[in-house]
N, C-alpha and C positions, 0 to 999 in steps of 0.2 A: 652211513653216507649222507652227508650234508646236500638238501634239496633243491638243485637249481631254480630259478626264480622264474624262467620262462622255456619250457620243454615244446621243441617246434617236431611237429608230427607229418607224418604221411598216408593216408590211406589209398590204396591200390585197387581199381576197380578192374577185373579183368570178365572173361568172356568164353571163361574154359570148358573143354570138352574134355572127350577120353584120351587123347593124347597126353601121357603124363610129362614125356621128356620136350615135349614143346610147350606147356602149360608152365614145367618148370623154368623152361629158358624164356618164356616171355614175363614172368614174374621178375627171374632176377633182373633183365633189361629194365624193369621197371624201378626195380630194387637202387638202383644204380641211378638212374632220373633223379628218385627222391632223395639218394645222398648228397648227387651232385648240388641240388634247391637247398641241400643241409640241413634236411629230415636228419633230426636222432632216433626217433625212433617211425618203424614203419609198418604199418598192418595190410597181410594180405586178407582176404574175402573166403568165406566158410569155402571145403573141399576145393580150394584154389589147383591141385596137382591134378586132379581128376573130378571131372561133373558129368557122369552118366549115369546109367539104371543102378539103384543099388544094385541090385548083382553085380554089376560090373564094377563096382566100385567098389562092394568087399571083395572078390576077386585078387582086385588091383591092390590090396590094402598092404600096408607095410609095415616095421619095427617103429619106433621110438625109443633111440636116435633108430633111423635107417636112412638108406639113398636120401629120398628130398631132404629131412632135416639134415642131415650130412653138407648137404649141397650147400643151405642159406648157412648154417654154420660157416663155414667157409667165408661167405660172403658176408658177415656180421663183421665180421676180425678183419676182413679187407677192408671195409665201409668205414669201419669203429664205429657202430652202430647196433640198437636193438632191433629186433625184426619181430613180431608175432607173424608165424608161419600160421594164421588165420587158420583153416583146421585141416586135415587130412584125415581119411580113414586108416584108423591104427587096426594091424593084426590083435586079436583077441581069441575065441574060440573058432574052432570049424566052423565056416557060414556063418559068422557075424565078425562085426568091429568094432570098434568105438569111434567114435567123430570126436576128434582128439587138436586141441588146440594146443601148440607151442611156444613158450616165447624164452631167444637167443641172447645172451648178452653182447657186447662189443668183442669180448674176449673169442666166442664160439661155444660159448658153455652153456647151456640148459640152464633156466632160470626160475620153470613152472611149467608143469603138466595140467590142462583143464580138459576133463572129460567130459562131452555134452550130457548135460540131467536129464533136461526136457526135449522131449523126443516127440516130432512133426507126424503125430497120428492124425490128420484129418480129411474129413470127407464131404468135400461141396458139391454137391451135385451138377455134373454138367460145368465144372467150371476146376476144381481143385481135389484129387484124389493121392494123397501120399501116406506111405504107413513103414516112417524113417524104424518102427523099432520090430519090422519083420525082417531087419539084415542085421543092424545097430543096437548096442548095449548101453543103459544110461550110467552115466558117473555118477557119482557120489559124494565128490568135493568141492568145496567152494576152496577156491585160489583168489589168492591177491600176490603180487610180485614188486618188488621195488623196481625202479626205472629213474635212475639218476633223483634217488630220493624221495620221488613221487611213490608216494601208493596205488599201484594198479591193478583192479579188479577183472576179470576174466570170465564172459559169457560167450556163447556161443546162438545166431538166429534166434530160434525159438522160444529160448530165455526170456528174451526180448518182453512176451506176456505174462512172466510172471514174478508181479514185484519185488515178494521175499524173497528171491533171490540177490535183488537190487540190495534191499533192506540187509540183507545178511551181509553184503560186499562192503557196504558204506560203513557195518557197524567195524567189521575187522578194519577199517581206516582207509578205505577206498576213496580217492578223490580225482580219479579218471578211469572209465570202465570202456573196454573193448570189449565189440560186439560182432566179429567177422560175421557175415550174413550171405544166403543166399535164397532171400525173401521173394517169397514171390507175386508174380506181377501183379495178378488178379485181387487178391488182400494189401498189396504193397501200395496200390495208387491212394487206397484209404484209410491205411493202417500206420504205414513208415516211419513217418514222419510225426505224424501223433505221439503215437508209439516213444519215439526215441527222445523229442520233447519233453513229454510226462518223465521217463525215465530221467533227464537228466535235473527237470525241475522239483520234485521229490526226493530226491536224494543229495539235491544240491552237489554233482559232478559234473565233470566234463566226459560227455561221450562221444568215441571213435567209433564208426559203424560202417565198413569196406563193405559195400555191395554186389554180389555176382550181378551180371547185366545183359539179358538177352535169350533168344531162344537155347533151346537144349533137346536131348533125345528121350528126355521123360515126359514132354508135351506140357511140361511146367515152365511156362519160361520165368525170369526174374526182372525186379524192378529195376535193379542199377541205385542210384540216386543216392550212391554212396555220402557221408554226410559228417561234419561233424558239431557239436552243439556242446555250447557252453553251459554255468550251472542254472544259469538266469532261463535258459530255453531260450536264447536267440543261436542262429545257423550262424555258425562262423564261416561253411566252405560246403558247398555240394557239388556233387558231382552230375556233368549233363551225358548223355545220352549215347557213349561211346567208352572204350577202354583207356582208363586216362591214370593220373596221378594229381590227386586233392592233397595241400596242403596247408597247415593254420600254426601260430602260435598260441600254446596254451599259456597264459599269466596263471600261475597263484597266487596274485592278489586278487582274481576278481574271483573266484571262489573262497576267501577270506573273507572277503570285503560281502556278498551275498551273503555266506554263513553266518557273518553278523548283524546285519539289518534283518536276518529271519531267522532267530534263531531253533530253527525245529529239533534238531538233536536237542536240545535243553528242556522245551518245550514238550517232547513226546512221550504221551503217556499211554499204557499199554494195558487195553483191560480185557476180560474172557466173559464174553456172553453165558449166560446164568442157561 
């Protein structure tokens, strides 16, 4: 597939709870915003279908394909457009799941299955308690997808801190990385943004990063400030403080054009401490 020259994006910031079949109908409402702007492709926000207690959310968990991807399938082939169904909890064994990101071609067809790796075990005292891999199972592959010629890489939140998995994305030819998230607030006000900068200035991509946004019933609320960032590390689009829809155009000349005044891929050498 020959790579169009400027891929215009959408990232979906929503505000979900345990209601899955309203969580799903206000995604596609949104889904449909960003086509109408003439988003090709559109990213919703980590567990967009359902954001409750894990229990309730392996509980609630489903096939791939099942009902929601069923649904935005549908609406990919209406749209003619790509959608990353940002992540749902997939059925796996009895009491657990996978936190399972999808992405839909224009046609309705499965394009890439990413399993989340790295799994939200941590423990702030008085501030941040979550322990994602007492319900949830970690993947074990790294994904990259075409998208109208682009090479696109596939993370999942928590990924987010750690590089080699950036490193592993960019080396299979990653040159825009989705990062569905639903980061939370407490780490998010000082972390986010940092965060998704580094990522995209080391790896010389462009990053999409859909933010959940607001309280919840785990007493974890999330930052929002959904974002997207070029390879340079400047903010092409963020998102403020409510359920919205962010849009940018990505150029591939300006990650050519970066890639070649710095050249790092050329330049990087890899050594093992003795």
């Amino acid at each position: 597939m020959q790579r169009k020259h400027i891929l215009r994006v959408a990232a979906i910031q929503l505000s979900s709870l345990g209601d899955k079949g309203q969580n799903t109908a206000k995604a596609v409402e949104l889904i449909d915003t960003a086509s109408e702007y003439g988003a090709r492709l559109v990213i919703l926000p980590e567990m967009f279908n359902c954001y409750s207690t894990l229990s309730e959310m392996v509980e609630k968990a489903e096939p791939v394909p099942g009902p929601t991807i069923n649904t935005l399938a549908q609406k990919a082939r209406s749209n003619n457009i790509y959608i990353l169904c940002g992540s749902i909890i997939e059925t796996a064994i009895k009491g657990k799941g996978f936190n399972t990101s999808v992405m839909i071609g224009p046609r309705g067809d499965i394009l890439g299955i990413y399993r989340k790796i790295h799994l939200f075990d941590v423990d702030i005292p008085e501030r941040v308690h979550y322990k994602e891999s007492e319900r949830i199972l970690p993947g074990n592959e790294i994904v990259v997808v075409n998208v109208d010629g682009w090479v696109v890489g596939l993370a999942i939140c928590y990924d987010l801190r750690f590089p080699e998995l950036f490193c592993a994305l960019t080396s299979k030819g990653a040159e825009l990385v989705l990062i569905p998230s639903a980061f939370a607030a407490h780490t998010g006000k000082d972390h986010w943004e940092i965060l998704l900068r580094a990522r995209a200035i080391e790896n010389q991509v462009f990053i999409v990063a859909p933010n959940r946004f607001g309280a919840c019933p785990n007493n974890m609320a999330t930052y929002g400030r959904s974002m997207v960032v070029d390879p340079w590390g400047t903010i092409l689009s963020q998102a403020s403080d409510k359920v919205c829809v962010i849009l940018s155009e990505l150029d591939i000349s300006i990650l050519e054009e970066v890639r070649e005044n710095i050249p790092m891929k050329r330049q990087k050498i890899v050594t093992t401490a003795q």
